[in-house]
C-alpha positions in Angstrom: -26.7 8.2 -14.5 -27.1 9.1 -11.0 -25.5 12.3 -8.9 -24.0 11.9 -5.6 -22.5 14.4 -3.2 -19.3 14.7 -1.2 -20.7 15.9 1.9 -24.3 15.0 1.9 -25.4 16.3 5.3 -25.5 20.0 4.0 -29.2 18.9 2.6 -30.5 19.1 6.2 -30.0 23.0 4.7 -33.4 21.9 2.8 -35.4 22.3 6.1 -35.9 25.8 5.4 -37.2 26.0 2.2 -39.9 27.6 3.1 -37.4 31.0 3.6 -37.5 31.6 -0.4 -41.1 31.4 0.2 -42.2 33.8 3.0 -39.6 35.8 1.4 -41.6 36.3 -1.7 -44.8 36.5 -0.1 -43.5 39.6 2.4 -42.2 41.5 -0.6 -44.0 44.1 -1.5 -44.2 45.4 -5.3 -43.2 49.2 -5.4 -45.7 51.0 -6.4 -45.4 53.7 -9.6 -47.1 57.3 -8.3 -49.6 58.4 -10.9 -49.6 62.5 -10.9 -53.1 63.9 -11.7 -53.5 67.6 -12.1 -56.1 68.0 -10.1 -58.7 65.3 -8.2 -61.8 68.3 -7.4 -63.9 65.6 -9.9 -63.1 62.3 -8.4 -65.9 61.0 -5.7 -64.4 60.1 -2.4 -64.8 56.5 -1.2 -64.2 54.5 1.8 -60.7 52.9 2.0 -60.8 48.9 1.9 -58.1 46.5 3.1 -56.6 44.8 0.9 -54.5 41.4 1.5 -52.7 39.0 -0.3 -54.6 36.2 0.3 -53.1 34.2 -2.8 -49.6 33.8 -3.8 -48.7 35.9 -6.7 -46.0 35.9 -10.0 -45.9 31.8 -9.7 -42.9 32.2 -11.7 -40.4 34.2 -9.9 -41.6 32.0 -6.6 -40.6 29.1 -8.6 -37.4 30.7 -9.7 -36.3 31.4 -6.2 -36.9 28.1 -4.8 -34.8 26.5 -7.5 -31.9 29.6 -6.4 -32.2 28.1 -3.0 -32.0 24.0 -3.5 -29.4 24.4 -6.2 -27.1 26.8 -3.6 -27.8 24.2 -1.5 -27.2 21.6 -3.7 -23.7 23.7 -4.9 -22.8 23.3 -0.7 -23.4 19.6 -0.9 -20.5 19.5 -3.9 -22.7 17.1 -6.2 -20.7 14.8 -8.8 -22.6 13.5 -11.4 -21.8 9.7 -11.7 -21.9 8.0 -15.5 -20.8 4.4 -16.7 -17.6 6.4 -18.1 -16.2 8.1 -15.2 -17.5 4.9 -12.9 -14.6 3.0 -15.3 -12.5 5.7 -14.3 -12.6 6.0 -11.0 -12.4 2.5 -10.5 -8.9 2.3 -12.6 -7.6 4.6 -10.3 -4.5 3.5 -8.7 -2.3 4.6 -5.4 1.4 3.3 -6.1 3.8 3.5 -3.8 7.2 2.4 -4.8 9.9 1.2 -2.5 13.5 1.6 -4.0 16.7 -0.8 -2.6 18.1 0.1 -6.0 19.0 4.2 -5.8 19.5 4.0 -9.1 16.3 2.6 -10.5 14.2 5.1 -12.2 10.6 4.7 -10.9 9.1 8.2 -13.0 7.1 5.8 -15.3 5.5 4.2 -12.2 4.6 7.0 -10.7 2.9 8.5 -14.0 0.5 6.0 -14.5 -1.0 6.3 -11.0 -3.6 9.0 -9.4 -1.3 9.1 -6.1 2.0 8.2 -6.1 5.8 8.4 -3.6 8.7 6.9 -3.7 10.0 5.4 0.0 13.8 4.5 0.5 15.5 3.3 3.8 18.4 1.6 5.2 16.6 -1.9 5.7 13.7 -2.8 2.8 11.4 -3.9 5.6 11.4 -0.4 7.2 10.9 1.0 3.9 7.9 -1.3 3.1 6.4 -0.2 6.7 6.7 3.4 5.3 4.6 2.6 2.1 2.3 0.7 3.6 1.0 3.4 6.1 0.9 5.8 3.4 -1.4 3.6 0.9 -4.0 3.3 3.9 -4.2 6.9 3.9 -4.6 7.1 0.3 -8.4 6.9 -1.0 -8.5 5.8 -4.9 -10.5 2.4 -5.1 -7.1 0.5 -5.8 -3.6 0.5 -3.7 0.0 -1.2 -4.8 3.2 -1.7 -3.6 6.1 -1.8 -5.9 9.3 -2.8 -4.7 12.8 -1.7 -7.4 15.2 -4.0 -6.1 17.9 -7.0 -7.3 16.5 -8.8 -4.4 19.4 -10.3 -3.1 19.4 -13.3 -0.6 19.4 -12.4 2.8 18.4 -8.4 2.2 15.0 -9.6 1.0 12.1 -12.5 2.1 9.1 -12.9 2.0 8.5 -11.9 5.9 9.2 -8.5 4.6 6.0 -8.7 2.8 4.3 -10.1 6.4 2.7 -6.7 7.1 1.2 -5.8 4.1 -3.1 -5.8 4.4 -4.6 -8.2 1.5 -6.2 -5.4 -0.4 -2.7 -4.0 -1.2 -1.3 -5.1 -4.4 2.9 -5.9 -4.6 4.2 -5.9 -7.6 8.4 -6.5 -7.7 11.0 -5.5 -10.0 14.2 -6.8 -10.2 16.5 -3.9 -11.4 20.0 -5.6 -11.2 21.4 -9.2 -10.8 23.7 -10.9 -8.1 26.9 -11.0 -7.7 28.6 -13.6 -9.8 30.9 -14.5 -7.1 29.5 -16.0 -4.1 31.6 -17.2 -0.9 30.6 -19.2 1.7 32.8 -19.9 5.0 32.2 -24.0 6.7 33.8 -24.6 10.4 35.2 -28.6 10.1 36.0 -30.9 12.8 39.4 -33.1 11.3 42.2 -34.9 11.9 45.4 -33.2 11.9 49.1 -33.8 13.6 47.7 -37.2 15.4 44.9 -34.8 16.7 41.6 -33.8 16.1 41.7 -29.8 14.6 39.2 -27.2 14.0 39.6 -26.3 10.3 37.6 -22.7 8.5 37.4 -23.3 4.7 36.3 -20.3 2.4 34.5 -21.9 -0.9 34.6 -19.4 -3.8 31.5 -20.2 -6.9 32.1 -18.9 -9.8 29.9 -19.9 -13.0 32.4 -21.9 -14.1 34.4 -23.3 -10.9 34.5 -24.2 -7.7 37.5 -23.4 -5.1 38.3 -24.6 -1.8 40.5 -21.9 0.4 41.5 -23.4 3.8 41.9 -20.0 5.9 43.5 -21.1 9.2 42.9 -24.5 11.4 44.0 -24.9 15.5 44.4 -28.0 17.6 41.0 -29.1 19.8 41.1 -31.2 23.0 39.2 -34.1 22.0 35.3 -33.5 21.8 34.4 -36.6 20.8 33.9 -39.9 23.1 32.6 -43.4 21.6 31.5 -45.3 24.6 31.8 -49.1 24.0 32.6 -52.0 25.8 36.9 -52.5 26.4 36.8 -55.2 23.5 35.2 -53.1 21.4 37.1 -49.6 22.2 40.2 -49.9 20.2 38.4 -50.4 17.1 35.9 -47.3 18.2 39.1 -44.7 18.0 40.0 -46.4 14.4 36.3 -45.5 13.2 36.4 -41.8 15.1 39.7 -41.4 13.6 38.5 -42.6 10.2 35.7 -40.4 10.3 37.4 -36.9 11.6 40.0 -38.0 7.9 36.8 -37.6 6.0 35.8 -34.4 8.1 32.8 -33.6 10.0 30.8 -30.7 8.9 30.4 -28.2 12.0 27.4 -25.8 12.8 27.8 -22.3 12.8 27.9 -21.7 16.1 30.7 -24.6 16.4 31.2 -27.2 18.7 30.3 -26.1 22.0 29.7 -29.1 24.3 31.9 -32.7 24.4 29.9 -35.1 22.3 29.3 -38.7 24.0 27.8 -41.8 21.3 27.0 -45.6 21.8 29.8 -46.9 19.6 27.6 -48.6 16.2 29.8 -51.1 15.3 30.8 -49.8 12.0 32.5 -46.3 10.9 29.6 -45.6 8.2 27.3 -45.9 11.1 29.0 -43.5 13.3 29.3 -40.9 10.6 25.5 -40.6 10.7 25.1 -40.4 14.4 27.9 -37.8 14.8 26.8 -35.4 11.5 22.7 -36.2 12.7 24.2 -35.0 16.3 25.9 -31.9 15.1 22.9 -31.1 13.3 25.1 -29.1 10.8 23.2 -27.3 7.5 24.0 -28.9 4.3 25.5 -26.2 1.3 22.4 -26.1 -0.6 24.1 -23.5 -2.7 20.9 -21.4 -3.6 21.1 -18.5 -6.0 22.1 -15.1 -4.6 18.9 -13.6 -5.6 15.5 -14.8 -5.1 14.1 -17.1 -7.9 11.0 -15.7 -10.2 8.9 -18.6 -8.6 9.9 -16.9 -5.2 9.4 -13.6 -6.5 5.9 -14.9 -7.7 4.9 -16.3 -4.4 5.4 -12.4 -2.5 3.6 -10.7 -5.4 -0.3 -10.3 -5.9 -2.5 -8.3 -7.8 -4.0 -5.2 -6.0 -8.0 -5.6 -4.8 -10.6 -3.4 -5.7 -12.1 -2.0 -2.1 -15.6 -2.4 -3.2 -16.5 0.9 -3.0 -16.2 4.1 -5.5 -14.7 6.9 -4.4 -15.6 9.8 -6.8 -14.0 12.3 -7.6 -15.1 16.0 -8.4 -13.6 17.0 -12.0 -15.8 20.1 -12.0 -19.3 19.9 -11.1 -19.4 22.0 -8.1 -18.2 24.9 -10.1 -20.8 24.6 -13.0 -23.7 24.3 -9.8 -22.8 27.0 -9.0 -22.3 29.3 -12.0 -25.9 28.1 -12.6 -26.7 29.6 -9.7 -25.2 32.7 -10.4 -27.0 32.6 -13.7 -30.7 32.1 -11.9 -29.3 35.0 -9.8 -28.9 37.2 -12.5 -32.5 35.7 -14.3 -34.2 36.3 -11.2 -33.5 39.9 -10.9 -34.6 40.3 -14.4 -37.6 38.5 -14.0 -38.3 41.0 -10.5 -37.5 44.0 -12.4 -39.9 43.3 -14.9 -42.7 42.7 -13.0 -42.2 45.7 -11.3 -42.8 47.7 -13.6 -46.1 45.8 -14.6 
């Protein structure tokens, strides 16, 4: 067990404990008049000085020293520390919980922790920026982040999570699920009419099926030239053409510049070269929401600081109402010797 003190520079206070001292050494004890009825048989005698050469009533002396250190001691706001409260204080949590989710109930979060808000906001990342600045100015030894959310694609990544210092823990809930309809729009590069065509296709998954919804499709100039020899050219348009039949996949900024290729000498061959030159993004069809294994690699456990911070449940109150109570001894103890 050991005692330490929120603001441990009021001990300089200590410097003048000699006040308690001089104190007691300058009082003087009042003196109790003696009435005689007459002195006509007392001899007279010669007045001597008398001084206090030697400290007197040890035990009042000690009492007001201990008065002083302990008021002192009361000013310093002393907090005694034991194994139990260390355990305490060292479970001691700041939570602040970021809700994407309005209608996620985060009461039971905010119960179990010392220090606890709730952040909301348009975009999660702002919302996380929020939370983050008010953990730092939070003092319990540990600080976490917990994010209410369904987590959808696209709303939510880790590079939300970039900001957050190491020592903060982030824990995430998911409070809802996706959609069970997603959509997805792909620009295509075809043949239509005797004519390449610029085709946008809508595809619709549902658990069970999978639907194709061609929304509109306009003529193109052609954007696509196979340079090869004049031997070699007619059979280049029949592979271009063959190729466009099968459709090329298109980028989502579409085709923006004419397109120029070495003819290959087959069509499978020029299928690569064109779709490894439009660079287009395969349809990896990835979950609306993040996976747990995503949601795993975000969260971590929150880090104790390495330092307590204790916390005052008290002690400065009892210091000083034991001061008050040496008060109240001390006058006693004055009275009495007083009269002695």
């Amino acid at each position: 067990m050991s005692i330490a003190f929120q603001q441990p520079g009021v001990w300089w206070a200590g410097a003048v404990i000699g006040l308690p001292i001089a104190i007691h050494l300058l009082s003087r004890a009042r003196r109790s008049p003696i009435r005689f009825p007459t002195v006509r048989f007392l001899e007279p005698t010669r007045l001597s000085a008398v001084s206090r050469s030697r400290i007197q009533d040890w035990p009042l002396l000690v009492l007001r020293v201990a008065i002083f250190l302990l008021a002192v001691a009361a000013l310093a706001g002393p907090i005694i520390v034991t194994p139990l409260r260390e355990a305490a204080w060292r479970a001691r949590v700041a939570r602040a919980v970021v809700l994407e989710d309005r209608t996620a109930a985060p009461d039971d979060e905010l119960r179990s922790a010392a220090a606890g808000a709730v952040f909301a906001r348009a975009r999660l990342r702002d919302a996380v920026a929020d939370a983050v600045r008010w953990l730092e100015q939070q003092s319990p030894t540990m600080r976490e982040l917990v994010v209410m959310s369904a987590f959808r694609r696209g709303s939510t990544d880790a590079a939300d999570f970039a900001a957050v210092p190491a020592q903060i823990g982030v824990r995430l809930i998911r409070t809802g699920e996706g959609s069970a309809v997603r959509t997805r729009e792909i620009s295509r590069l075809t043949w239509r009419d005797g004519r390449p065509a610029r085709t946008l296709e809508q595809l619709v998954l549902t658990p069970t099926s999978t639907e194709v919804r061609e929304l509109n499709a306009e003529p193109l100039e052609p954007p696509i030239r196979i340079v090869a020899t004049p031997a070699e050219q007619p059979a280049a348009d029949a592979a271009l053409r063959a190729v466009l039949h099968r459709g090329l996949r298109l980028p989502p900024a579409g085709l923006l510049d004419r397109i120029e290729v070495d003819w290959p000498g087959s069509v499978d061959r020029l299928a690569e070269v064109l779709e490894a030159r439009l660079a287009a993004s395969r349809d990896s069809w990835e979950p609306e929401t993040l996976t747990d294994d995503e949601l795993a690699a975000i969260a971590r456990e929150p880090a104790p600081e390495g330092r307590l911070v204790p916390v005052d449940t008290g002690d400065r109150q009892m210091a000083w109402a034991l001061v008050v109570a040496l008060l109240i001894a001390e006058g006693f103890l004055r009275r009495g010797a007083a009269w002695t």
